[in-house]
N, C-alpha and C positions, 0 to 999 in steps of 0.2 A: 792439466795443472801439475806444477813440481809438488809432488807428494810432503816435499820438505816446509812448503810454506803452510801445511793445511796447519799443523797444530797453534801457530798462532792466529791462523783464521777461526779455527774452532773456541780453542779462549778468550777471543772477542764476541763470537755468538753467544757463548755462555754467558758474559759479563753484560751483555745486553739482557738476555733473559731475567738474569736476576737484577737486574736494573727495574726489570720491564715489571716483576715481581712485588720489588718492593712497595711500585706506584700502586699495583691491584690493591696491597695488602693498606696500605694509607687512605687510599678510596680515592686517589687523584685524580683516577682516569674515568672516564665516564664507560658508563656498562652500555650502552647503545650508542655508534657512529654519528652524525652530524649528516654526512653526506647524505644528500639525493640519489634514486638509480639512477646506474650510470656515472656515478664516479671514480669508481674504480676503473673502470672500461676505459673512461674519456684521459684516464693517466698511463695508459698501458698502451706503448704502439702497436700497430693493427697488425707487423707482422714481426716474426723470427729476426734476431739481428743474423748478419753474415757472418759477422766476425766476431771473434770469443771475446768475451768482457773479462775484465777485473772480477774475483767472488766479493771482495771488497766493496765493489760500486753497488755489487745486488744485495750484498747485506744491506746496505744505506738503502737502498729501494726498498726492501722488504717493509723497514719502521718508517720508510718518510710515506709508503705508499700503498702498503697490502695494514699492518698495525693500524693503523686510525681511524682503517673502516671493517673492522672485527668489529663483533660483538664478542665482550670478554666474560665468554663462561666462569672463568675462575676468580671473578670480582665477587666484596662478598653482598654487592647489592645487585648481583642477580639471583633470583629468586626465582627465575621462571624454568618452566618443563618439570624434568626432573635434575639433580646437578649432573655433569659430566667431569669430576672430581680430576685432580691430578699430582703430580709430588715429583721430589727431583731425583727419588730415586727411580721412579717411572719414566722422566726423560732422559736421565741416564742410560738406560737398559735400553729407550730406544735408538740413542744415537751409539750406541757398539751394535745393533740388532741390524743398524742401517748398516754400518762399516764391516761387519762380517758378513752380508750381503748371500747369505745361503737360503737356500732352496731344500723347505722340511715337508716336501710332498708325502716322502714315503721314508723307509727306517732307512732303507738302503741310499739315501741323497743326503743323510744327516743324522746320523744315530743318533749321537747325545742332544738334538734337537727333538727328534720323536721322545726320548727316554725322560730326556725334561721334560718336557709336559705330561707327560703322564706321572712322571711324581708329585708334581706341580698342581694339579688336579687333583691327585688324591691327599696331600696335603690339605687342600682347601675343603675336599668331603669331608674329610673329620673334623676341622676347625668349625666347619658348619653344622656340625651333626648329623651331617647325611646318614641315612640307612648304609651299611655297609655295602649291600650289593652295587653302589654306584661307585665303588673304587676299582682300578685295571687290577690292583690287589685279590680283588673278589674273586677275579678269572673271567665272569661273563660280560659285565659293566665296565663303567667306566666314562671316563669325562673328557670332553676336546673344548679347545678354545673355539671359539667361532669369532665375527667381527661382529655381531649385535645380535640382540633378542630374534629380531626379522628373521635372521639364517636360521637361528636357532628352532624357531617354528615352521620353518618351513622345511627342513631335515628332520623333523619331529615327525612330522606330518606325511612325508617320504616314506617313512618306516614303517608307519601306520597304515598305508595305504598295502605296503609290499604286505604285512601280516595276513592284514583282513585281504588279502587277496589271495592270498597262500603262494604268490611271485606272479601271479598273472598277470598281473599291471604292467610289469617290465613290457610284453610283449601287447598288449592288446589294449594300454592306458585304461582309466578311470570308468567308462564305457558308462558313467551316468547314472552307477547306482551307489555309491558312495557319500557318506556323509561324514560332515566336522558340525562338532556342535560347539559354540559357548553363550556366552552372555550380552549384554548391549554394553557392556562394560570394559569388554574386552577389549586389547592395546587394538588400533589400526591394523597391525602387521598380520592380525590373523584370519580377517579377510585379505588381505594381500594375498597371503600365500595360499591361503585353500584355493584362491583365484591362479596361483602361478601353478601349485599342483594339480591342478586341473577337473576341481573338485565343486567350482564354484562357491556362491556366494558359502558361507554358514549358515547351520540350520540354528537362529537365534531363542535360545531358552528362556523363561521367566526368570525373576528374579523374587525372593525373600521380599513379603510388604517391608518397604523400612529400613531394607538393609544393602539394596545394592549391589547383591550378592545372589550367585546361582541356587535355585531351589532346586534341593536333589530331588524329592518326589515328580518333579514336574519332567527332568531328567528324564528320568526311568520310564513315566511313560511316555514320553515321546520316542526313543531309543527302540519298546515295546512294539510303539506303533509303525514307525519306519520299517523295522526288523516283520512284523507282520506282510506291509506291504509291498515285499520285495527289494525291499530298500539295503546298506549294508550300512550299520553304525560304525566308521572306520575309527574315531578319534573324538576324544571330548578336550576343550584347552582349556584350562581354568587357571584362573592368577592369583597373587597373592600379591599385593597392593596396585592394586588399578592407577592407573594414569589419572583418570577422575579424582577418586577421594582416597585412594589409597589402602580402597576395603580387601577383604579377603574371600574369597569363596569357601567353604564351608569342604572342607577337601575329605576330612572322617569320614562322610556321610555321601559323597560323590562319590570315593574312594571303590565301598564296595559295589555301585551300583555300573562302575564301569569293570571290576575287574569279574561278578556276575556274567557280565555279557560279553565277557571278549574283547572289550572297548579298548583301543590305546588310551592310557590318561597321562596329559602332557602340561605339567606346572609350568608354567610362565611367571616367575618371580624376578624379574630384569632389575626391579627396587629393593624392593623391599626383603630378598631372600638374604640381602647382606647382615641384614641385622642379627641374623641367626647363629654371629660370632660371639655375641654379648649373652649368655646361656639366660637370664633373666627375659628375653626376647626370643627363644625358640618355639614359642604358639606358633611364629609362622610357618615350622617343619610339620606343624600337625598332618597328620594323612598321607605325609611323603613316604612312606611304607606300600603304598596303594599306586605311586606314580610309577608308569614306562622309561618316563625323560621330563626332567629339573633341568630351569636355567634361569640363571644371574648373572646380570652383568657387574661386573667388578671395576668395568669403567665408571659407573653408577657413584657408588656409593662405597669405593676400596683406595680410595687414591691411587687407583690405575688409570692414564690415560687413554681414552679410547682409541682403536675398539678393541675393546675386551670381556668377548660374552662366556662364561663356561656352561655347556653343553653337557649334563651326564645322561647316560644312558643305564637302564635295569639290566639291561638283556643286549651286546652291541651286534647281534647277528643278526637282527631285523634291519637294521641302520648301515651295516658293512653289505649285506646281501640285497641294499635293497641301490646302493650309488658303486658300488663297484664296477670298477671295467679291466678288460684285460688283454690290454694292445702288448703285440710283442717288444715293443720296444718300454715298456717297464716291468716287463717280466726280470727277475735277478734271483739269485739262489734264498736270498733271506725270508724274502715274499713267498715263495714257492714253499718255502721250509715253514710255513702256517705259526712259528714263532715269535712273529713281528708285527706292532701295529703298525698300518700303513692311511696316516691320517689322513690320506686324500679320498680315502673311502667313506672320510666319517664330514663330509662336508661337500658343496656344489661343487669350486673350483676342484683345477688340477692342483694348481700353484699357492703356494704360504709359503709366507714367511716365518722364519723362525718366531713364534708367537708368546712361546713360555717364556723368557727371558725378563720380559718385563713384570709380567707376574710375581716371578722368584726374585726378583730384585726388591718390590717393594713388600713380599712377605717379609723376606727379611730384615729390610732395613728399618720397616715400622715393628716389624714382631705382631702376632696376633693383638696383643695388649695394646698397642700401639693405634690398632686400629680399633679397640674397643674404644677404647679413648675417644678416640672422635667421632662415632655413631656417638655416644651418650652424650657427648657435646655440642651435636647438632639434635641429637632430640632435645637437649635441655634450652635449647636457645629456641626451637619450635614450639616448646611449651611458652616461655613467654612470651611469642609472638600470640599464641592462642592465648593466653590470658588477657593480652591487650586488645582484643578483638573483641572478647566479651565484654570489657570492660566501660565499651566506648559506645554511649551512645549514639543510635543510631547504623549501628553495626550488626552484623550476625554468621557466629561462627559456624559454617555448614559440615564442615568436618575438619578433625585434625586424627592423625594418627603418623607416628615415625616423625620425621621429617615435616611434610607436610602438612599446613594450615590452608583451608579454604573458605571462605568468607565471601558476602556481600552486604551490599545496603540495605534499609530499611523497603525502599522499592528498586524492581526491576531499571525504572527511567532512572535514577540516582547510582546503580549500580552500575548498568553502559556508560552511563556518563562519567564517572570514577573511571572507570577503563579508556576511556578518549584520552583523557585526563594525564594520566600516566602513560600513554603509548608517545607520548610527546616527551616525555620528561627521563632524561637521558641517563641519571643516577641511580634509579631503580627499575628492575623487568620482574614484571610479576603475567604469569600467563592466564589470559582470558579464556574460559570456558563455560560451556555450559550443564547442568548438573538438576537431577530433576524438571526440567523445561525450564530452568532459572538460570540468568546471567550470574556467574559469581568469578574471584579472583581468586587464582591458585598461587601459595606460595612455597616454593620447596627450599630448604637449609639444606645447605650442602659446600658449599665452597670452601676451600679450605682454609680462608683469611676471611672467615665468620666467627663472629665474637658478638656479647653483647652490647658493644657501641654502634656496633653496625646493625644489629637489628631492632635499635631505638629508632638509630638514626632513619632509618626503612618508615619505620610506624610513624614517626611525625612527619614525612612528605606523601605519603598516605594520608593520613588524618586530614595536611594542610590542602591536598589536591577533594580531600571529600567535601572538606567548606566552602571551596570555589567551583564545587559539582552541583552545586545543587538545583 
């Protein structure tokens, strides 16, 4: 392509977007597709064309053909998961991140790519109140972007492994005495990954009567008892706002019974740890004094597009000694000279992308304040969704905290049937889950064309799909 016609290709994708924009923020577009599987597929030829097309005719293809069959996270009447936030200083920073097209494996492929993010990162520890030792500032810690929680647990889990093994693992793997402990509450990702580190399932803990939330004493002895039997307690992962109700683990109290024992303790905060910008909201730092490795995803709940998880570490030489490799061909004088981070050591892959970029774009361009703002705005708009939930007969609000509200009907068969109800109805996504043996509906604030017209508007085709549920 002539380098010279991209800019006015690129100011017509842009003018799309914000076209594309304004309809989320009006509510024009529907938050779930129309199409059947297979519609996509049945508009897309089965093979590669020969010959180079127009970028022009693929724009038009993108919105006549891939747009209509999104589902649009950034509508403000999707309500479901968690949000995956986003802002135009975030897709700014990704379209130069694409166009400058480097490779920030190591300091020596990208200096002021490594060096960014590590300011970048420790920028965000203080903003959040991290303990100090999780800044590259500190000397020992320190934080990497990763692409989601997932990574982020499972290089948590890597480190853990090398410690409690004292490096054995490298050579002789997991050998089947190793354990990860957390909760039934815990995200998916962490059996994923005990599963992928080779650690099997989790050893799953009680929970608090009531509370949904890890009991330390129960902890401790089970840890006792494993440790007794030959067993090695490698890792404990506990969250701070679960995917479910968006509880917290009681991390004070977990804190010393893992640092006691030698235990990695690894926060899984992917939601909820954003909140910890608004100083009125740092309960959720409680016991992070006590943690190995913190993580947030910023694509969550920071108006950063995903993916964008930040990964700190206490201590990063369990994490650097436990994925480092050292082929001669990335050997180079800076690496060798031990005064360089070399992030490909602090994650799976070899290869990244220059990752801080977008980060540093939308600190700044919202300012910390900026983004306080809009946490307290989406809690304030989650409070009156919880209000409305209590309010309504025949309703009942199963939890609300942060962001999210989760609720059901009066019975189980009224609440499935609520959920049919709306999996049809294409103006609002709220996700079905289940919570105590109970069907209920999660709803999470977070878009960032959420106001309260839109979370009326939510609550009366809710109401109006529960009187036709019945």
């Amino acid at each position: 392509m002539n380098s010279d016609a991209f800019p006015a290709l690129a100011a017509e994708a842009a003018e799309r977007l914000a076209v594309h924009w304004r309809a989320l923020a009006a509510a024009e577009l529907p938050v779930v597709p129309s199409g059947a599987p297979g519609t996509t597929l049945k508009a897309l030829p089965e093979t590669a064309p020969e010959q180079a097309e127009e970028l022009t005719e693929i724009l038009d293809d993108t919105w006549r053909t891939i747009v209509p069959q999104l589902v649009h996270w950034q509508h403000p009447g999707f309500l479901g998961y968690y949000p995956t936030s986003n802002s135009p200083a975030s897709v700014l920073a990704e379209f130069v991140t694409a166009g400058l097209g480097v490779q920030g494996m190591m300091w020596a492929t990208s200096p002021a790519a490594t060096e960014l993010e590590q300011r970048v990162c420790d920028w965000l520890a203080r903003a959040l109140a991290l303990p100090e030792h999780f800044t590259h500032a500190f000397g020992r810690g320190g934080g990497v972007i990763q692409d989601s929680a997932s990574s982020a647990v499972l290089v948590a889990l890597v480190a853990a492994l090398h410690r409690a093994s004292r490096g054995r693992w490298r050579e002789h793997g997991t050998e089947s005495r190793y354990r990860v402990y957390c909760t039934d509450q815990a995200n998916s990702c962490v059996p994923k990954a005990a599963r992928i580190a080779g650690i099997g399932e989790p050893v799953l803990v009680p929970t608090l009567p009531g509370t949904r939330t890890m009991d330390p004493a129960a902890l401790a002895r089970r840890l006792d008892a494993d440790r007794a039997a030959g067993l090695v307690p490698a890792a404990v992962v506990v969250t701070v706002g679960t995917t479910l109700t968006c509880a917290a683990d009681p991390i004070p109290e977990i804190g010393p019974v893992c640092r006691e024992r030698g235990t990695w303790l690894h926060v899984d905060a992917a939601y909820a740890g954003t909140a910890a910008l608004c100083p009125e909201l740092r309960r959720v730092n409680e016991g992070l004094e006590y943690a190995d490795s913190h993580a947030v995803n910023a694509h969550k709940w920071m108006r950063t597009g995903t993916p964008c998880d930040v990964l700190w570490v206490a201590d990063r030489r369990a994490l650097t000694n436990a994925m480092s490799t050292d082929p001669s061909y990335l050997r180079n004088p800076a690496t060798d000279s031990g005064t360089v981070v070399d992030f490909r050591d602090w994650q799976i892959p070899l290869g990244r992308p220059m990752r801080a970029l977008k980060l540093w774009y939308v600190l700044r361009a919202h300012g910390l304040e900026g983004l306080r703002t809009a946490i307290r705005h989406d809690i304030r708009l989650a409070t009156r969704l919880a209000r409305l939930v209590e309010d309504e007969p025949g309703f009942h609000l199963v939890a609300h905290a942060l962001g999210l509200v989760v609720f059901r009907r009066d019975t189980d068969e009224q609440t499935r049937a609520l959920a049919a109800r709306m999996a049809d109805d294409p103006t609002v996504l709220c996700t079905p889950a289940t919570v105590d043996g109970q069907p209920v509906l999660r709803a999470a604030v977070g878009s960032p064309y959420a106001d309260e017209a839109g979370i009326l508007r939510a609550w009366t085709t809710i109401r109006a799909h529960a009187r036709t549920a019945r």
